[in-house]
C-alpha positions as CSV (number, residue, x, y, z in Angstrom):
1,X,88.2,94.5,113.2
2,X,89.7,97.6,111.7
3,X,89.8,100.0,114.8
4,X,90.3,103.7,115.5
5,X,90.8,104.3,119.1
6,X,90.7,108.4,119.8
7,X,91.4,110.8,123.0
8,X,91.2,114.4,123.8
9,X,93.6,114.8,126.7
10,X,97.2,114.1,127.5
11,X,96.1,111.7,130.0
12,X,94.0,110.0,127.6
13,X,95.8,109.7,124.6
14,X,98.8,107.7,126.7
15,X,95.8,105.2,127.5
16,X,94.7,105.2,123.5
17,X,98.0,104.6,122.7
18,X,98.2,101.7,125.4
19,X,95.2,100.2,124.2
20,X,96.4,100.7,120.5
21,X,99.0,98.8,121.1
22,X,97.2,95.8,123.1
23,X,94.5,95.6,120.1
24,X,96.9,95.2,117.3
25,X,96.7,97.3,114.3
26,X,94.3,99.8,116.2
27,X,95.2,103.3,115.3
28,X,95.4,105.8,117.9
29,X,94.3,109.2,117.7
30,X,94.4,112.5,119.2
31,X,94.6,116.7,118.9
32,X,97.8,117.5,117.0
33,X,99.0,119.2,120.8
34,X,98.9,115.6,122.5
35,X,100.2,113.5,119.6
36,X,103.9,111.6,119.8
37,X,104.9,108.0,120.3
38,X,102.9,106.8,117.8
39,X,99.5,108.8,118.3
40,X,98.6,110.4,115.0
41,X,96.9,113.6,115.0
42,X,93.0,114.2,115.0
43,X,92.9,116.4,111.9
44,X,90.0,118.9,111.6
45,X,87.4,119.2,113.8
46,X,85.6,116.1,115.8
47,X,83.2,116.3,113.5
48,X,85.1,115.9,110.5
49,X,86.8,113.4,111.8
50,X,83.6,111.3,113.3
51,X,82.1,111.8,109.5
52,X,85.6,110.1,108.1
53,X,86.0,107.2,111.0
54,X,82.5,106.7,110.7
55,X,83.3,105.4,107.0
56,X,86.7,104.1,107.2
57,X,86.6,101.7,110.5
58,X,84.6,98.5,112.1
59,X,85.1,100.1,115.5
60,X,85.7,103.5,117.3
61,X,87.1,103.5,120.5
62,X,86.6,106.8,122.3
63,X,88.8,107.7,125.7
64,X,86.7,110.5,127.5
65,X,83.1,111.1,128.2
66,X,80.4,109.2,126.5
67,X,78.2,112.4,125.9
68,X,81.5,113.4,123.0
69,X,80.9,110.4,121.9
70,X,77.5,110.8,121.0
71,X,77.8,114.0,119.4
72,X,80.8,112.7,116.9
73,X,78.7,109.9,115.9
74,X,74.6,111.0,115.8
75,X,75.1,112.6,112.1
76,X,76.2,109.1,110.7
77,X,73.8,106.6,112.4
78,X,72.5,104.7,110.1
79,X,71.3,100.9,111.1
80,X,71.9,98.4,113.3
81,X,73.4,96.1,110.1
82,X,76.1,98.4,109.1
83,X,76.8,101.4,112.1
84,X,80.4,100.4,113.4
85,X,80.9,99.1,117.0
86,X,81.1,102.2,119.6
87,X,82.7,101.7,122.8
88,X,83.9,104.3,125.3
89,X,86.9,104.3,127.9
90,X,87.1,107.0,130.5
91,X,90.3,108.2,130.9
92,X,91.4,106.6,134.0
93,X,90.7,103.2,132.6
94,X,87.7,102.2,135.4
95,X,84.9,101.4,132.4
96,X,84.8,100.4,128.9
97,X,81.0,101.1,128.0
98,X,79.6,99.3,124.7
99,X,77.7,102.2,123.3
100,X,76.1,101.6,119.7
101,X,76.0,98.1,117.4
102,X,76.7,95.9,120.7
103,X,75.6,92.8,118.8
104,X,76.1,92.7,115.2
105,X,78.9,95.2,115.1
106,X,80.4,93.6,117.8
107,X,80.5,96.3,120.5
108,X,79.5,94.4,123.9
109,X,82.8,92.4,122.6
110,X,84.9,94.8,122.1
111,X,84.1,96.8,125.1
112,X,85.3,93.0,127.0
113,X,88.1,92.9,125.1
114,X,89.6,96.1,125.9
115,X,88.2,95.9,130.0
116,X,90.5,92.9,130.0
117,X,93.5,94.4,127.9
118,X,93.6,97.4,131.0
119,X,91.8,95.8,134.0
120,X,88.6,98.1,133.8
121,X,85.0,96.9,134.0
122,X,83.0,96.1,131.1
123,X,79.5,97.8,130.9
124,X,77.3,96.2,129.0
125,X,73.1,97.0,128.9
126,X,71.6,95.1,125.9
127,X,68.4,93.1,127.3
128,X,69.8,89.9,126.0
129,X,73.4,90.0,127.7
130,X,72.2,91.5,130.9
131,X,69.9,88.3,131.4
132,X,71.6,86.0,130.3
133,X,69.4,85.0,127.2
134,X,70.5,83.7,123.6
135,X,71.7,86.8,121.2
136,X,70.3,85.7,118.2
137,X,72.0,88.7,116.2
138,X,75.6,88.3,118.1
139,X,75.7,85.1,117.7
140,X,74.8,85.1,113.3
141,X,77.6,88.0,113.2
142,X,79.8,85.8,114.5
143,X,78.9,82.5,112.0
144,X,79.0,85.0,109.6
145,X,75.7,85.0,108.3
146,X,73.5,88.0,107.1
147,X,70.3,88.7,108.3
148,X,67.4,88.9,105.4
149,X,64.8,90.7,107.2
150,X,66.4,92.3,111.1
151,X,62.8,93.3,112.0
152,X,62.3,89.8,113.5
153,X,65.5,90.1,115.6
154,X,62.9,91.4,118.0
155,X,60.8,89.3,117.9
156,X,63.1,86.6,118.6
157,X,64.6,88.5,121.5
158,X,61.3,89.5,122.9
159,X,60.3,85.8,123.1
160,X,63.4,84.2,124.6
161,X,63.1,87.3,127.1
162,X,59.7,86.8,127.9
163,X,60.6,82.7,128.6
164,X,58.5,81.2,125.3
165,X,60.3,78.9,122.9
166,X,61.9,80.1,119.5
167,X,61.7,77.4,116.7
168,X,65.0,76.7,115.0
169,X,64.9,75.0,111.4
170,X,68.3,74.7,109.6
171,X,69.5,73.2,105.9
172,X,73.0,72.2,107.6
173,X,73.9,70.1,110.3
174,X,73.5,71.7,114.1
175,X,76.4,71.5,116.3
176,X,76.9,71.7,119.6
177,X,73.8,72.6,122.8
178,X,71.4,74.6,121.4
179,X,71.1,77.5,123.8
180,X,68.0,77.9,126.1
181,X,64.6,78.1,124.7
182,X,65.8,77.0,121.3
183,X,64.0,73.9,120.0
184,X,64.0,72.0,116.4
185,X,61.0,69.5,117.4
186,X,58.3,72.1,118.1
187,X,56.4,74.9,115.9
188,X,56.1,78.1,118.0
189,X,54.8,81.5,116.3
190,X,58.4,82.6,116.0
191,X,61.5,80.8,115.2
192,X,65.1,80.9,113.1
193,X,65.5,79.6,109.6
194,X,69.0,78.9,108.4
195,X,68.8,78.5,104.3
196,X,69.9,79.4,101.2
197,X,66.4,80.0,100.4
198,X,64.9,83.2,100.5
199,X,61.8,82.0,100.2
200,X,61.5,79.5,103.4
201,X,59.3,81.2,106.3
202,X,58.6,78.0,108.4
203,X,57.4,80.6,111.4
204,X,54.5,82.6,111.6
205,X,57.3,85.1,112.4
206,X,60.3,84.0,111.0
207,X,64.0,85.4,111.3
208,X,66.2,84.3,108.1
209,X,69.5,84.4,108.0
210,X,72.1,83.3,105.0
211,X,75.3,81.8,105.4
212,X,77.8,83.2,102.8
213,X,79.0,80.3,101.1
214,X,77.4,80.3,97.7
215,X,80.8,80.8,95.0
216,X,79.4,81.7,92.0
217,X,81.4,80.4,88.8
218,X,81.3,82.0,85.2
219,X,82.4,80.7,81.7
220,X,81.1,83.7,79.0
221,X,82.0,84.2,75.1
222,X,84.4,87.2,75.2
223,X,82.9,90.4,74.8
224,X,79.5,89.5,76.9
225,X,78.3,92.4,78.9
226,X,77.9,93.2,82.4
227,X,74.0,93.2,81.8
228,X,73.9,89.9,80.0
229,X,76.2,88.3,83.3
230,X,74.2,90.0,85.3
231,X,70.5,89.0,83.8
232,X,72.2,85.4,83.4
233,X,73.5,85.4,87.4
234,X,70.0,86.9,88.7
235,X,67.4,84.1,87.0
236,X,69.6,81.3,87.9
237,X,69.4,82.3,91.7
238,X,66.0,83.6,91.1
239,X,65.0,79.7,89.8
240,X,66.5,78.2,93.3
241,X,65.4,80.6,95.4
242,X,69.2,82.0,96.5
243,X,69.5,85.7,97.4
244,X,73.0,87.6,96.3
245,X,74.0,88.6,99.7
246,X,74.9,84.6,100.0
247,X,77.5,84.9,97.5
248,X,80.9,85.0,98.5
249,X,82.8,85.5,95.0
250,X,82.9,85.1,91.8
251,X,85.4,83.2,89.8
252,X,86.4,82.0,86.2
253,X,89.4,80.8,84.4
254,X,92.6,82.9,83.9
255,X,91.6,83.9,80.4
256,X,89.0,85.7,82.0
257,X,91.2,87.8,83.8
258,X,90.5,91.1,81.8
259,X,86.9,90.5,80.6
260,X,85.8,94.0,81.7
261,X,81.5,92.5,81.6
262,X,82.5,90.5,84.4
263,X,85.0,92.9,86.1
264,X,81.8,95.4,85.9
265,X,79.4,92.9,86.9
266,X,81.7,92.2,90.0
267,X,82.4,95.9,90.6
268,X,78.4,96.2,91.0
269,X,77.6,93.6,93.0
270,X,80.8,94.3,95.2
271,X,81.9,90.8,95.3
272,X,85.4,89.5,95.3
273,X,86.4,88.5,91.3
274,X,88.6,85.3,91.4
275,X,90.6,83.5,87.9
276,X,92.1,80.3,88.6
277,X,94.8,79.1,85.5
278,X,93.3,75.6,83.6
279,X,95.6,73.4,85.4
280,X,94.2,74.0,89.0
281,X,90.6,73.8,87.5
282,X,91.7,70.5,86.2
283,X,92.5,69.5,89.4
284,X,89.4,69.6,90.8
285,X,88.1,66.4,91.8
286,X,84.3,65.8,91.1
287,X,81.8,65.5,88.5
288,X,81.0,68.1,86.4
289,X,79.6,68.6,83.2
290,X,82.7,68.2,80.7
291,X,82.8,69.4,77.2
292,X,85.7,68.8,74.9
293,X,85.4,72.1,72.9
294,X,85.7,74.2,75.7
295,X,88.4,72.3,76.7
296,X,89.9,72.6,73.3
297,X,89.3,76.5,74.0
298,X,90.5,77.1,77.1
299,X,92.6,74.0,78.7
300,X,90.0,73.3,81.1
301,X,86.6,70.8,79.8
302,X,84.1,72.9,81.8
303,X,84.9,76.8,83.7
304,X,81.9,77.4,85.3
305,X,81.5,74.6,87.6
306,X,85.0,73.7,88.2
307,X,85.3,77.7,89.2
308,X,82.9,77.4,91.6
309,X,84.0,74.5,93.3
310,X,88.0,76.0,93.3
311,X,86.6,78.6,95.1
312,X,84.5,77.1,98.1
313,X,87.0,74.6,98.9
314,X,87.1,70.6,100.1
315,X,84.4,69.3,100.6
316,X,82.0,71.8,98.6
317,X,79.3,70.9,96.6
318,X,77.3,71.9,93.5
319,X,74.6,73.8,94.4
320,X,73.9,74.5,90.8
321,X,75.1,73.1,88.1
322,X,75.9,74.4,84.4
323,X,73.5,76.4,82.9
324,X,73.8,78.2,79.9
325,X,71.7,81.1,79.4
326,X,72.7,83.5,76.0
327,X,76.8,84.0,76.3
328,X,76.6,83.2,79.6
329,X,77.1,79.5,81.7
330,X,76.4,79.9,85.8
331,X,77.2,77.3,88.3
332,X,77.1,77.5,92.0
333,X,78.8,75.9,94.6
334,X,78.0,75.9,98.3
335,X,80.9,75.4,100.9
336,X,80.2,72.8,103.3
337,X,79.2,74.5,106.8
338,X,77.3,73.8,109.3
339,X,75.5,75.4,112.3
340,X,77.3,76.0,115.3
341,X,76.6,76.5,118.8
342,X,80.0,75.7,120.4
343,X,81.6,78.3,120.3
344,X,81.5,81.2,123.3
């Protein structure tokens, strides 16, 4: 977590320096009369800076009252899925308060983490934590998965809180004790559904979430534009049912490199662009769809696929094979992964 940690007091911005320095990489900040040994200086007003931090980190840390707090951040709230994690410290280091995004940004974590780096008590008042129940949106932040439609997350909550059963259905293997009230042999109204599918709703109310492990690989005549990539990329997921936000890259052969459709189509879609010279493709060992022109071409006897499966590593799969539509070939490949309920 990228994390700005900031003080308005002498007193405070020694403890945001100390707990800068615990966190690793946390940058501490303060007004420009209480900066030194390593505490950088506020710049502007608390609002300007809330508007900036806002932007730039995963979490702020605040040392002082939680009603500054509040006023620095109200302007930029935005959702649950993408408002950093808020926590706040007083300044003699008695409470570290989770304030805003305690489960999918991370918050009710963070606000542990630092009660533990300087002895204070955690504060925590999310329904779920304080009773003990299942955080179904905590707990997919953490497996890295995204949530397709976050106006279930009550729904699941409200059931596990109210002591009813919440159906889980999942494409991958399930590891570990399934947490209380979660069951895979029943049908209740509401449940969880982890898929590559967008289209599964095996609930009456279902919650969705997608693992990002789709690795989409591209082999494209030079010159192909970032609409034709794109149009090519958007009916092959639209024919299996994958959404975007499951895909973790892209990636093609080193010849590739410069081809500014794909760089564009990357660009837009904000996913990672990786190349990969012929001789790694090579090495990839599985089946895939081999054509001695291309090889002829480029040094490698298929891109696409053998792209894909560079980038989602041992044990992957393809998800989709070659298919050529116009200038364009897609395949994707899915990481192996599974669902996991041992962890904390």
């Amino acid at each position: 977590m990228k994390l700005a940690v900031i003080a308005f007091t002498q007193k405070g911005a020694k403890l945001a320096a100390r707990i800068a320095a615990a966190m690793g990489g946390a940058v501490p900040y303060a007004p420009r009369e209480y900066t030194g040994a390593g505490v950088n200086p506020m710049g502007g007003t608390l609002a300007e800076w809330g508007e900036k931090a806002f932007l730039e980190y995963d979490g702020l840390l605040f040392v002082g009252a939680c009603g500054i707090a509040v006023r620095a951040i109200a302007p930029h709230l935005k959702n649950k899925l993408s408002d950093p994690a808020v926590v706040v410290v007083d300044e003699c280091a008695q409470y570290a308060i989770s304030l805003l995004s305690g489960h999918i940004g991370g918050a009710n974590e963070l606000a542990r983490r630092v009660a533990d780096t300087i002895g204070a008590q955690a504060v925590i008042t999310t329904a779920t934590d304080v009773n003990g129940v299942f955080a179904v949106d905590a707990w997919a932040a953490r497996q890295g998965m995204v949530i397709a439609n976050p106006e279930q997350i009550k729904e699941i909550s409200g059931a596990l809180l109210a002591g009813r059963q919440v159906g889980l259905r999942a494409a991958f293997p399930v590891v570990g004790a399934l947490p209380k009230g979660i069951v895979t042999n029943e049908a209740p109204e509401c449940g969880i559904c982890v898929s590559l599918n967008s289209r599964r709703q095996p609930f009456a109310k279902t919650l969705l979430l997608f693992p990002v492990i789709l690795h989409i690989g591209i082999g494209c005549r030079k010159g192909a534009g970032e609409e034709q990539i794109g149009c090519a990329v958007r009916a092959t997921f639209n024919q299996h049912g994958f959404s975007m936000r499951a895909a973790a890259d892209v990636s093609s052969i080193s010849l590739k490199a410069g081809e500014e459709g794909l760089l564009a189509f990357c660009r837009a879609q904000e996913k990672p662009f990786r190349v990969y010279e012929a001789e790694a493709l090579m090495e990839v060992d599985a089946a895939v769809s081999a054509s001695g022109f291309v090889k002829d071409v480029t040094g490698a006897d298929n891109v696409c696929e053998r792209a894909a499966l560079c980038s989602a590593g041992p044990g992957a799969r393809l998800a989709v094979p070659k298919t050529v539509i116009g200038p364009v070939t897609v395949a994707v490949a899915a990481e192996q992964w599974s669902v996991r309920f041992d962890e904390r």
